[in-house]
Steps between C-alpha positions, in 0.01 A plus 500: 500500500257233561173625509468393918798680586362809280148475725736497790636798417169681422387417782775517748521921345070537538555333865782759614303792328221410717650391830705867443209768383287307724767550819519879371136589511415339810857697586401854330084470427378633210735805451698258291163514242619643147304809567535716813178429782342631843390149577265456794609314828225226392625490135838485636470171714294358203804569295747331735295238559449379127915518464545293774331239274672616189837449688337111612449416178896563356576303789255202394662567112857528674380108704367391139891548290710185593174302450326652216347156350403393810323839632204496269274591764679789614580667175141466428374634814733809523449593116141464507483734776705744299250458222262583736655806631536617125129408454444778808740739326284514191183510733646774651571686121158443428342618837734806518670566218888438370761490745851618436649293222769350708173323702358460117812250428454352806152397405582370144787266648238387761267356297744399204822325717292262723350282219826490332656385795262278621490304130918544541506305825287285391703382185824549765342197725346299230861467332646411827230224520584344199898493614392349793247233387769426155774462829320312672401243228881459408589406839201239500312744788151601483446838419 
């Protein structure tokens, strides 16, 4: 598997897994949280809200798959923000103390997957510039 079709896959599995849990909680709220709560009407609409943006970023990652090496900006953008939502994670351990390790896991692939992916995608459209530019010289074109 070439190592752009393997990012497609990655990606097209972290873009369902968000568009889906994201669709759930706004669906459900936070009762679907590892560990049983009483949240508050305000914490609940917080909640919601913040998975409505969790589901719009699988569906920028889901946009991104057929045109991996050509969606730098995008993968960038949405993984960035996922390194910033780990950032708040561990924030939030610090300020308050360890969540449940379910939301621990989440917080160690949030601030370990974006760079890899990132530096992946990058390599992913870099190759596919070369190809293109060693095309285009064959056929006399400009890159």
């Amino acid at each position: 598997m070439s190592s752009r079709r393997a990012l497609q896959v990655f990606l097209a599995l972290f873009g369902l897994f968000a568009v889906g849990s994201g669709a759930a909680d706004i669906v459900v709220g936070p009762s679907l949280l590892p560990e049983p709560i009483q949240a508050s009407v305000n914490v609940d609409n917080h909640y919601r809200f913040f998975a409505s943006l969790w589901l719009s970023l699988g569906v920028v990652v889901l946009w991104a798959v057929p045109r991996v090496e050509h969606a730098t900006s995008a993968v960038r953008a949405v993984f960035a923000a996922f390194f910033l939502g780990g950032v708040a994670r561990l924030v939030s351990l610090l300020a308050v103390g360890a969540p449940h390790a379910l939301l621990v896991a989440f917080t160690i692939a949030e601030l370990v997957f974006p760079p890899v992916i990132i530096l992946w995608q990058n390599q992913v459209a870099r190759s596919a510039a070369i190809t293109r530019a060693k095309a285009a010289l064959s056929t006399g074109d400009r890159p």
